[in-house]
N, C-alpha and C positions, 0 to 999 in steps of 0.2 A: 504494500500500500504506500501509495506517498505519502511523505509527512506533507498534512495540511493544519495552517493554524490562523484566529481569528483576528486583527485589528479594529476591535470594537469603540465605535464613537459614542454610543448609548444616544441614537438618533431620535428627535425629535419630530414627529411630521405633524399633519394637521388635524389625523385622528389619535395621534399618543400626545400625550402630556408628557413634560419631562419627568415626573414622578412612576409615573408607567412606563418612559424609555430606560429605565436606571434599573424598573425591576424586569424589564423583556433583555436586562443585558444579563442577569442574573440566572434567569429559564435560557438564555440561550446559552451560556455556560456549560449548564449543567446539561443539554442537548450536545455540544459536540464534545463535553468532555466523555459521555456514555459513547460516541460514534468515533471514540480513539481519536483527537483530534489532538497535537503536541503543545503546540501554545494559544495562550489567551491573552491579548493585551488589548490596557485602554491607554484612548490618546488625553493628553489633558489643552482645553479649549476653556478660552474664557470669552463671555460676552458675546457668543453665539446664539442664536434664538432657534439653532436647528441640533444642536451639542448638547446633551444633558448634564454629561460629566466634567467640571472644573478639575477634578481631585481623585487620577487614578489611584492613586494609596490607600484612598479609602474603599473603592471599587474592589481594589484588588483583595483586600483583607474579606469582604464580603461573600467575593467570587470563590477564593481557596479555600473559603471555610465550610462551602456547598456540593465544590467538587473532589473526587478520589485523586486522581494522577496528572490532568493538566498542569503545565507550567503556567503561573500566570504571573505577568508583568505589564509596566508599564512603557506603552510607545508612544509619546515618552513622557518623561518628565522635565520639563522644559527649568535648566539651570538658574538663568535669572531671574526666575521668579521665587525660588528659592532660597534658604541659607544650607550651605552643601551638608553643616553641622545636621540638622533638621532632616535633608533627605537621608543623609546615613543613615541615624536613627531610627526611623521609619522603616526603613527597608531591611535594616538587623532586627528589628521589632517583627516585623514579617517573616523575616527567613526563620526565625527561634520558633515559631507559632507555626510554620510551615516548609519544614525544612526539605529543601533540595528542589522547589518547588517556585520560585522564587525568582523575576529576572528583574531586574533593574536598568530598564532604555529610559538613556537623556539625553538630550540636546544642551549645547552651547545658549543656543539662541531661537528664540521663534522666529515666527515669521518676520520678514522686515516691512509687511504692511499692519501690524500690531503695538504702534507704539506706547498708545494710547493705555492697554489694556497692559502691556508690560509692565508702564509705572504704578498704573493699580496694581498688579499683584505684586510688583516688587519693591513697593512702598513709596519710593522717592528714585528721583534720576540719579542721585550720588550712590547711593546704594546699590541700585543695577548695575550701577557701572561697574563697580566693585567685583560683585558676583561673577558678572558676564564674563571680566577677563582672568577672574582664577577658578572658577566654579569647577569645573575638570577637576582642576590636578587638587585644587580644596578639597573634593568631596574622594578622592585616592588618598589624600594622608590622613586622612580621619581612621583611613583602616590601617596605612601602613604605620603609621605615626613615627612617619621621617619627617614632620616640623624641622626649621633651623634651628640649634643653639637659639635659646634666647628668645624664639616665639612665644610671643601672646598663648598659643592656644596648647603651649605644649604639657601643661597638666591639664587640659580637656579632653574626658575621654566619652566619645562615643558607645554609649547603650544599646543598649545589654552586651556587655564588652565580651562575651565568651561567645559570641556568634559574631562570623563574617558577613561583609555584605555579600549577598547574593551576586550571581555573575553579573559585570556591566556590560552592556549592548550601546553601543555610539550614534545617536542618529548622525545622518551624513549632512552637510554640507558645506559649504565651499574652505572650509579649514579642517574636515575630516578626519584626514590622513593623520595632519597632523595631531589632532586629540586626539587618535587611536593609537599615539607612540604613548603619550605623554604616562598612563595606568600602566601601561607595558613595562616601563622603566621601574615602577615603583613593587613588580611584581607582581599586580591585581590582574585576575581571570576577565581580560576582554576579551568576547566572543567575539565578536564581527564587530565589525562598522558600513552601517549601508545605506544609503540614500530614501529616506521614506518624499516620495512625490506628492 
């Protein structure tokens, strides 16, 4: 059989309500997870009026706790809207509740017709900025905890410290390659890196 697996937006139409798109993403889980299907991911959108899901972590913890064997992850989770500390912990919080099961796709950056909705979820344009250009390799040393000498955050440890983050998955674009070296270097399991259209 081919591996086949889902990108689920938890779609809104005009006869679902987003309350009803969020639990048909749920019944559909549990549908191709029974039909052997290998992954389940959600994408995270904001200010869509056709996207149900803001917050595939949340999604995802809902999904794996309904199904036996799917992977389920996030494609993705979009780093500037983030604090990378925050996506760790979330995603070791998941992997310990659901171990081996677990994938963790992110993005550098959204869209670049998104600006609007970027500073709302990432609170302020100084603080995006921030995130945008370490967010990667931030949210790698939270597991390796190769901080420099002398970092701020190097007694900060990342919860539930006896669990890894689960694998990271790179969305693709135009600086890719290059964030698919950057976890590599630190010894964290990147699966791929691939271009979501």
């Amino acid at each position: 059989m081919i591996p086949l697996s889902v990108l689920d937006l938890s779609v809104v139409t005009t006869g679902t309500k987003p309350a009803a798109a969020l639990r048909n993403s749920i019944d559909l889980a549990r549908h191709v997870d029974a039909l052997g299907y290998v992954r389940y991911w959600l994408a995270e959108h904001h200010n869509l009026a056709s996207v149900a899901s803001p917050a595939p972590d949340l999604m995802i913890g809902q999904i794996a706790a309904v199904t036996k064997n799917i992977r389920v992850g996030s494609g993705g989770v979009m780093l500037p809207n983030h604090a990378p500390l925050v996506v760790a912990e979330r995603f070791k919080m998941l992997e310990a509740l659901f171990p081996g099961r677990i994938d963790l796709g992110s993005a550098a950056r959204p869209a670049p017709t998104a600006p609007r909705r970027m500073r709302c979820a990432a609170g302020s344009i100084a603080a995006r900025a921030t995130i945008s250009s370490s967010g990667c390799s931030e949210l790698t040393l939270w597991e390796t905890r190769d901080f420099p000498a002398g970092h701020p955050y190097n007694n900060v440890v990342a919860m539930p410290d006896d669990t890894p983050l689960p694998p990271i998955w790179l969305l693709g674009s135009s600086d890719y390659s290059v964030r698919a070296r950057r976890p590599g270097r630190h010894g964290l399991r990147v699966r791929a890196s691939f271009c979501v259209l």
